[in-house]
Every structure is written in structure tokens, then in C-alpha cells.
C-alpha positions in Angstrom: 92.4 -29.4 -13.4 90.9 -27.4 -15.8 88.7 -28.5 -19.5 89.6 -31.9 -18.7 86.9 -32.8 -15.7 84.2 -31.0 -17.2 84.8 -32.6 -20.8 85.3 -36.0 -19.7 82.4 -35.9 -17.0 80.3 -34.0 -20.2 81.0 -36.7 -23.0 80.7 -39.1 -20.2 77.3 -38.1 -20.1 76.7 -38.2 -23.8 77.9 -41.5 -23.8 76.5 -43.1 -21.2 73.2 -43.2 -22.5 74.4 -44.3 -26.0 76.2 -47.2 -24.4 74.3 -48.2 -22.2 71.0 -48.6 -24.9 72.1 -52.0 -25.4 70.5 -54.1 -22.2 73.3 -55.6 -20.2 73.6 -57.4 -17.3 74.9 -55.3 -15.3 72.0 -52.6 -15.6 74.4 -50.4 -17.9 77.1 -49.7 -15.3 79.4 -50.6 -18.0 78.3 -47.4 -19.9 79.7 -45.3 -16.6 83.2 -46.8 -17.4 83.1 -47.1 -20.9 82.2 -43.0 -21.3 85.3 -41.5 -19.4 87.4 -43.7 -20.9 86.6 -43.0 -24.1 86.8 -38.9 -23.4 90.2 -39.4 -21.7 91.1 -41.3 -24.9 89.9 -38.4 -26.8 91.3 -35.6 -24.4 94.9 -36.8 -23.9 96.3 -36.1 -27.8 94.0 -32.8 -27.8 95.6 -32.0 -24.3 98.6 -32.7 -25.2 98.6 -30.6 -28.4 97.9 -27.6 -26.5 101.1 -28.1 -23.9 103.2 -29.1 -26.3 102.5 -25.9 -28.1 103.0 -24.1 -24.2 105.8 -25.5 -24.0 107.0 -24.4 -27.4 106.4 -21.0 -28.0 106.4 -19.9 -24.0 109.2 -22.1 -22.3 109.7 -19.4 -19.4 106.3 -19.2 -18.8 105.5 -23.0 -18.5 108.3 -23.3 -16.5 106.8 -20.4 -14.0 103.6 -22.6 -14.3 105.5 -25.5 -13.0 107.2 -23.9 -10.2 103.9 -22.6 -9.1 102.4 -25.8 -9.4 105.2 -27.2 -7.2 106.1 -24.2 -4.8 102.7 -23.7 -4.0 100.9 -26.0 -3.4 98.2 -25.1 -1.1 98.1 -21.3 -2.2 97.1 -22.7 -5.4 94.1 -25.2 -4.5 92.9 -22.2 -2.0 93.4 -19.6 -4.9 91.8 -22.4 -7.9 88.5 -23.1 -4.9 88.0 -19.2 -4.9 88.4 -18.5 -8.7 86.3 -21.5 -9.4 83.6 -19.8 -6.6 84.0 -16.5 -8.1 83.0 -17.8 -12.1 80.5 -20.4 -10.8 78.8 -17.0 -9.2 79.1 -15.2 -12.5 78.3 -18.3 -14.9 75.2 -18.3 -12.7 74.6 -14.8 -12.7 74.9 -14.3 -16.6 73.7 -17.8 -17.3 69.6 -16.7 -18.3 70.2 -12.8 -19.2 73.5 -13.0 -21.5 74.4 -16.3 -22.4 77.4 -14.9 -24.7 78.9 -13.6 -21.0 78.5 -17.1 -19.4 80.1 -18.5 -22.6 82.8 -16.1 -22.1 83.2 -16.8 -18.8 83.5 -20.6 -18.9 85.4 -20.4 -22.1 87.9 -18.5 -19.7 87.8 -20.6 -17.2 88.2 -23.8 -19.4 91.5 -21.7 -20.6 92.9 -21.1 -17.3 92.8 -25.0 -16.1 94.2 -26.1 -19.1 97.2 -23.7 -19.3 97.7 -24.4 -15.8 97.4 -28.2 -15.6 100.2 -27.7 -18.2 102.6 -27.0 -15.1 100.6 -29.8 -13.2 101.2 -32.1 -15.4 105.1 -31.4 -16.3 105.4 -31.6 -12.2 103.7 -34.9 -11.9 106.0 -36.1 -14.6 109.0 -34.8 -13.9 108.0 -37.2 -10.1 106.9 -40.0 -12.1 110.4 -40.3 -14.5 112.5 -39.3 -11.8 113.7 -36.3 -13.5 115.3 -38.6 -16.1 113.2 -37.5 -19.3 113.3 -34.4 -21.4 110.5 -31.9 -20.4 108.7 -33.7 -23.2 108.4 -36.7 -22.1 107.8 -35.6 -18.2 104.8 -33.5 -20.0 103.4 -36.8 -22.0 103.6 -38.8 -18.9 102.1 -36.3 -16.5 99.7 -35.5 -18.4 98.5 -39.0 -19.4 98.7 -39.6 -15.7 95.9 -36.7 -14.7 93.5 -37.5 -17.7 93.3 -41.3 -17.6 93.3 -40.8 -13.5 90.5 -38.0 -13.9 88.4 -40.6 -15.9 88.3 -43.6 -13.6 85.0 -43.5 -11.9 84.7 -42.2 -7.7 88.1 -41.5 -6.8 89.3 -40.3 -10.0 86.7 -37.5 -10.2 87.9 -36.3 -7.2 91.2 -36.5 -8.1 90.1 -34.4 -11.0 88.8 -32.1 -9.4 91.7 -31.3 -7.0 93.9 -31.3 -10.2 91.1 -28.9 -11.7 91.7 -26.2 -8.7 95.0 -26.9 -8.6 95.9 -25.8 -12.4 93.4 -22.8 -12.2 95.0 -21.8 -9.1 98.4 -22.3 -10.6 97.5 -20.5 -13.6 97.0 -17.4 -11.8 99.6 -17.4 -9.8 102.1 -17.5 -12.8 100.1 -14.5 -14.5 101.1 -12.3 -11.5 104.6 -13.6 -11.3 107.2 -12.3 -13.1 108.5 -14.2 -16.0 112.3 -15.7 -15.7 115.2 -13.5 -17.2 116.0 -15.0 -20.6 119.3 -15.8 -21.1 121.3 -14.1 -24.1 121.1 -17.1 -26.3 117.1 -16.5 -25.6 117.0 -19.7 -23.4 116.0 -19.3 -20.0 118.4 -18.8 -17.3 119.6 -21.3 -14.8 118.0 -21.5 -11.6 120.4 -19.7 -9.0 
């Protein structure tokens, strides 16, 4: 999935400590709830910024983001597991002798899952609604669906990170692909 997994499980552990200062009963497991939920909280309006303004100023290439999401499904999480090998290899190759290249480097990386979640998430809403809502709304819905999802504890991580392959995967597809023909009122055209 992209920024969204490393953010939430990075605040979560800035959190966790903070929340978890107070003794408890539980021995502070309340803090390992309580962390994600608050990043997601704090993730979905920036998240949703950034699409909205995808979806604004590119609307041919977040629809190629969403056909790749959908189309290819598998290509995508095998392409995402391989780009997300290949940057680990370089963030840990650049990490100690040029930190401004691993910066890069994730900074790129964090860029490519968001942009492609953006088709994830458009997908997962457009299943969600039905395909009764604008592309708006699918996008609101799909992509409150993958951040509050990501941020539930165990299953939701890995959810995250399948979504996390998934949108880098799908971003790179749609880089290769060739953007949709524009229609002459500068829409898109209609699928065949």
C-alpha cells in the first residue's frame, strides 16, 4: 500500500510509548490499539488530499491506475514484492554512506505506494458502493476502507501490507502503460 503502513506502524510506535506511560491494567496493550488508530485518523484526510488532487489534475492516469489495480492483480503484488526487494536492497545499501540517497530512495518509494493505492483505493470503492457513487465518493470510501483496515492490529498489517505491494506494483504498471486517448472535449474516452 504505500506511505500509509509505514506511517501508521511509525506513529504507532511513537505513540505507543506515550500512551501506554499511564499504568493500566492491561499492561499497555491499549497503547497498541490506541497508536494506529490515531495515525489512520491522521492519514485518511492527508491521504485523501493527495487522491483527490490525482484524481483532479490527472483523471486518465488515475483511471489507468485503477485498471491496473483491477486487471492485474497478481502482476502487480509480484511486481510491488520485487520493487519493494529492489529499494529495501538500496535503502540498505545507501543507508550508512549517503543518507540523502536512502532519503531519496524511500521518499520515492513512499510516492509510488501512495499514487498507486490511489487506484487501489478507487477499485475497492467502486466494489464497496456497487458502482453507484461518483468516483469521489468510491475514492473516500475505498480509501477509508484500506487506512482504517491497515490500522487494526494482526490482520490489518497484513492487509496493509498486501495493499502496500499492491499500489507500488500498480503504480508501475500504469507508468509503462500508455495513457487513455482524451476525448475532444479533453475528457477521457469511453471504454470500447
Amino acid at each position: 500500500m504505500r506511505v500509509v503502513v509505514p506511517a501508521l506502524l511509525g506513529v504507532a510506535l511513537l505513540a505507543a510509548p506515550a500512551l501506554g506511560a499511564e499504568p493500566d491494567r492491561d499492561g499497555g496493550a491499549g497503547a497498541l490499539l490506541v497508536g494506529p488508530f490515531l495515525a489512520a485518523v491522521v492519514a485518511y484526510p492527508l491521504g485523501l488530499a493527495v487522491h483527490c488532487l490525482v484524481l483532479a489534475h490527472a483523471p486518465r492516469r488515475g483511471a489507468g491506475l485503477v485498471e491496473q489495480a483491477e486487471a492485474h492483480r497478481w502482476k502487480s503484488l509480484l511486481l510491488g514484492a520485487a520493487h519493494a526487494v529492489f529499494l529495501l536492497l538500496a535503502l540498505a545499501a545507501a543507508g550508512g554512506r549517503a543518507p540523502g540517497l536512502a532519503a531519496l530512495v524511500a521518499s520515492l518509494w513512499a510516492l509510488a505506494a501512495l499514487v498507486g493505492a490511489h487506484g487501489l483505493a478507487r477499485a475497492l470503492g467502486a466494489r464497496v458502493l456497487d458502482d453507484r457513487a461518483s468516483e469521489l465518493g468510491a475514492l473516500a470510501v475505498g480509501w477509508f476502507v484500506i487506512v482504517f483496515a491497515s490500522a487494526l492490529p494482526g490482520l490489518g498489517w497484513f492487509l496493509g501490507v498486501y495493499w502496500g505491494l499492491r499500489a507500488t506494483g500498480a503504480a508501475v504498471l500504469a507508468l509503462f502503460a500508455p495513457a487513455a486517448p482524451a476525448a475532444p472535449d479533453g475528457g477521457p474516452l469511453p471504454p470500447p
